[in-house]
LOKOL-541272 format. One record per residue: residue in one letter; x, y, z of N, C-alpha, C, CB in turn. Coordinates in steps of 0.2 Angstrom, whole numbers, plus 2048, in hexadecimal, padded with zeros to 3 digits. Glycine has a CB too. Layout:
BEGIN
AXYZXYZXYZXYZ ...
END
This chain:
BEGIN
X7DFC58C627DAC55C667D8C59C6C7DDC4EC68 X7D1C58C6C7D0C5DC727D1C59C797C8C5FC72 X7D2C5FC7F7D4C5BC877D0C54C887D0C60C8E X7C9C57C867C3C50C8A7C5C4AC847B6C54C89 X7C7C4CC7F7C7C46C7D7D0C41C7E7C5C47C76 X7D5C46C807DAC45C847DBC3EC8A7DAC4BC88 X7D6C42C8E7D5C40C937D0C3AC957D5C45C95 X7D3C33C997CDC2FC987C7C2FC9E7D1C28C97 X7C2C2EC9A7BAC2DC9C7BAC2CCA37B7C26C99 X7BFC27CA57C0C1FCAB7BDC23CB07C8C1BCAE X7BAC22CB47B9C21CBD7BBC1DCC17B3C22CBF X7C0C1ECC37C3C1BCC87C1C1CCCF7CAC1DCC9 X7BFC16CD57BCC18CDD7C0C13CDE7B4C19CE0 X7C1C18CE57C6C15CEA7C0C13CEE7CBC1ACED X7BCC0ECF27B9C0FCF87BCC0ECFC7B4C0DCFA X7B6C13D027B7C13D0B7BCC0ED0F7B0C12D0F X7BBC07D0E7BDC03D0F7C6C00D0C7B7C00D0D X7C9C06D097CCC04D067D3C09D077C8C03D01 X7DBC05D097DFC08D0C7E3C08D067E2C04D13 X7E9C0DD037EFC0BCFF7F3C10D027EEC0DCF8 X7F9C08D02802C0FD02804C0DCFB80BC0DD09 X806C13CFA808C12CF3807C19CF0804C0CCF0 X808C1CCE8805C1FCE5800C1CCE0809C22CE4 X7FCC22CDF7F7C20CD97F5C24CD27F1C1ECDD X7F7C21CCD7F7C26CC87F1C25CC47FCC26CC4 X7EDC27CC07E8C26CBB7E7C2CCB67E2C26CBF X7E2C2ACB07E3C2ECAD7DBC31CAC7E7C2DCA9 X7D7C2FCAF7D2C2FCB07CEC32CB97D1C28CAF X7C9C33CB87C5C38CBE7C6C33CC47BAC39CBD X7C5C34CCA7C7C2FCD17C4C33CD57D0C2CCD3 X7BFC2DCD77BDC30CDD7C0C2BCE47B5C32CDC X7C1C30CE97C7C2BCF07C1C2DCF67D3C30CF2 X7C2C27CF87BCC27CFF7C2C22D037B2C23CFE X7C7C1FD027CAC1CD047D1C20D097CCC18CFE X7D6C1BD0C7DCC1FD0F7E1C1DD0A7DDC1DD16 X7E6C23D0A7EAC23D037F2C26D087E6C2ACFB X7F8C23D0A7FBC25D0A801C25D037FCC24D10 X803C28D03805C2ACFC804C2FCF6806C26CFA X805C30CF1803C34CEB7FEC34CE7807C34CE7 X7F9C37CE67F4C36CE27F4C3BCDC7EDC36CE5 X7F6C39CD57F6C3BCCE7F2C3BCC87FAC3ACCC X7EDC3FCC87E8C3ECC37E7C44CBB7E1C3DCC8 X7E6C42CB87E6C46CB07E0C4BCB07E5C40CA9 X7DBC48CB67D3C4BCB57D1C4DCBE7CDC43CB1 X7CBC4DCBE7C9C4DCC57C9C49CCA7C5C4FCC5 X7CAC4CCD07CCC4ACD87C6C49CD97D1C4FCDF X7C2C44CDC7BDC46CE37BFC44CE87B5C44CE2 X7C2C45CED7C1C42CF27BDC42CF87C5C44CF3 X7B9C3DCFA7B3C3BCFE7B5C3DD067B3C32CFC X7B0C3FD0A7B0C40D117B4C3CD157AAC41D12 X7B3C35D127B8C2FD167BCC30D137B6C26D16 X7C0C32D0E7C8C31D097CBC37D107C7C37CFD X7D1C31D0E7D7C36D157DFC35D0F7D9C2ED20 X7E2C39D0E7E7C39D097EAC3CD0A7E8C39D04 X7F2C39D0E7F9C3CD127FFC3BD0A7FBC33D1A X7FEC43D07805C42D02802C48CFC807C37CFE X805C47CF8804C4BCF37FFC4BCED808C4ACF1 X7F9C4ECEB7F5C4ECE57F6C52CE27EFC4ECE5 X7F7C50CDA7F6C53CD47F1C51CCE7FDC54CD2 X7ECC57CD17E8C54CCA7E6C5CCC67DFC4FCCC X7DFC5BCC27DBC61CBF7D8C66CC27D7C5ECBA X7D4C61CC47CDC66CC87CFC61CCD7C2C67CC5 X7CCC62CD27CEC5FCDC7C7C60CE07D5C66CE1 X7C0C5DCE27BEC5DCE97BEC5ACEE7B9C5DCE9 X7BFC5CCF37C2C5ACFB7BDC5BCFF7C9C5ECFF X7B9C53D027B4C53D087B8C51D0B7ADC4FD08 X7C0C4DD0C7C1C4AD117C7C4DD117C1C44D12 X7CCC48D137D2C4BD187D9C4AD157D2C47D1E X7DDC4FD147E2C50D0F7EAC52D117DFC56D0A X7EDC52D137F5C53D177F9C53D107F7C4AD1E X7FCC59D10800C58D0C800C5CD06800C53D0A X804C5CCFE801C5FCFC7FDC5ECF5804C63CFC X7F8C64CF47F4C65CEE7F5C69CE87EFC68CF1 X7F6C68CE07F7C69CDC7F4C68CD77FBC67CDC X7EEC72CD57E8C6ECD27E9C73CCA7DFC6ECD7 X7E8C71CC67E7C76CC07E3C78CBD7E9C74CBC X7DDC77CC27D8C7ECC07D5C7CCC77D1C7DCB8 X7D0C79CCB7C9C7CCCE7CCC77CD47C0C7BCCA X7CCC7ACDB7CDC76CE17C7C78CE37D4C78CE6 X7C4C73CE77BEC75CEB7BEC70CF07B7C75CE8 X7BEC76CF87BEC72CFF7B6C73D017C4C77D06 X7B3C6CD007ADC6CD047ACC6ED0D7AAC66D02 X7A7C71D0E7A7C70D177A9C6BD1A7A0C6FD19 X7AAC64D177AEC5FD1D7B5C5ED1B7ABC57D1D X7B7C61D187C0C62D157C4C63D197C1C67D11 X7C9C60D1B7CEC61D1F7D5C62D1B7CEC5CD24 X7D8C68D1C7DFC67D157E4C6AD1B7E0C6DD0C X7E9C67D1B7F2C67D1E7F6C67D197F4C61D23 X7F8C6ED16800C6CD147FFC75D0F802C62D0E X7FFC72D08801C78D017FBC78CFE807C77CF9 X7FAC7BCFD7F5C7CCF67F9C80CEF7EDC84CF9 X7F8C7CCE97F9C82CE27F6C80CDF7FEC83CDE X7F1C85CDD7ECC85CD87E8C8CCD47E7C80CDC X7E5C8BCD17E2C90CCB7DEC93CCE7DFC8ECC6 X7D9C90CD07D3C92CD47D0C8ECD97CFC92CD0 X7CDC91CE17CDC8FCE67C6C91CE87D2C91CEA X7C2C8CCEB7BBC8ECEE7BDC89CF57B3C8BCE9 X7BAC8CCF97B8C89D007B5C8AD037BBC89D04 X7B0C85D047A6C87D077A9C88D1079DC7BD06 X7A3C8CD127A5C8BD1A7A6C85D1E7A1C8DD1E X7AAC85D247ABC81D277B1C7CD257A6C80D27 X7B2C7CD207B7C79D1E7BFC7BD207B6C77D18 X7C4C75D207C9C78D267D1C77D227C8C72D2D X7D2C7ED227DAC7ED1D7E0C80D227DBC84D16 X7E5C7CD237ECC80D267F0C7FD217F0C7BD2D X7F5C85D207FAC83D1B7F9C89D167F9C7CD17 X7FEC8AD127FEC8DD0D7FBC8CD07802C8CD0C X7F8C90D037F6C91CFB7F8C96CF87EEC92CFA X7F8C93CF07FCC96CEB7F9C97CE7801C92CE9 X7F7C9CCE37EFC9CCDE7F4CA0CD87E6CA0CE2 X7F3C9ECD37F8CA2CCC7F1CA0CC6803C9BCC9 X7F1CA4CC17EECA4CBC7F2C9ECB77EECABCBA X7F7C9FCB97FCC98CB57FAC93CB8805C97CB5 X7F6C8FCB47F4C88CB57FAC83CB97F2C84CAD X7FAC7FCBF801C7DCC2800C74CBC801C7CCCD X804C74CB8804C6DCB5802C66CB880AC6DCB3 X7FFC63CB8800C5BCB8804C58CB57FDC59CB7 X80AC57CB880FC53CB480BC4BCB4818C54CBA X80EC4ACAE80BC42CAA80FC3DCAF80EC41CA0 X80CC39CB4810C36CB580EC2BCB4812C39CBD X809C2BCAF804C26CAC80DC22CA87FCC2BCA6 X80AC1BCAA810C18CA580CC11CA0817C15CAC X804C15CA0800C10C9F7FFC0FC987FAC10CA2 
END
């Protein structure tokens, strides 16, 4: 079976308005404009929105960051820090683009070996 068909369709949004403790798994795309302390685990792609603030750990596929991120990052192919990006903590990933202006403290890890997404879906 091929990836795209693997992997589900879903779009998941978090909005602005919207606080979680906890972790959050999916297996489907999510885009986060919300505050997130805790884990965010996805099968597919991150967007995270200029309001999205997320204190803990992300593991997904591909990863874009307009907002604010503490902690760490764990992507298996394409990270992209837009100009309003703010990251605090690790980076490991495949591949890394960061437009200007945007703001990284911390460490990055970049390997041709894809870093896995461990499956952590009990759905």
């Amino acid at each position: 079976m091929a990836r795209s068909e693997e992997i589900s369709n879903n779009l998941n949004i978090i909005g602005s308005e919207t606080t979680i403790v906890g972790n959050i798994v999916s297996q489907g795309d999510v885009r986060f404009d919300g505050t997130l302390e805790g884990n965010l685990t996805t099968q597919s792609k991150l967007v995270i929105g200029t309001t999205g603030r997320i204190t803990g750990e992300i593991k997904c596929r591909d990863c874009e960051v307009a907002g604010t991120v503490r902690g760490k990052i764990k992507v298996e192919n394409l990270l992209m820090l837009k100009a309003t990006a703010v990251v605090e903590g690790e980076i490991k990933t495949s591949k890394l683009a960061i437009e200007p202006n945007a703001v990284f403290s911390g460490t990055c890890s970049m390997s041709t070996a894809e870093p896995q997404v461990e499956e952590q879906y009990n759905g």
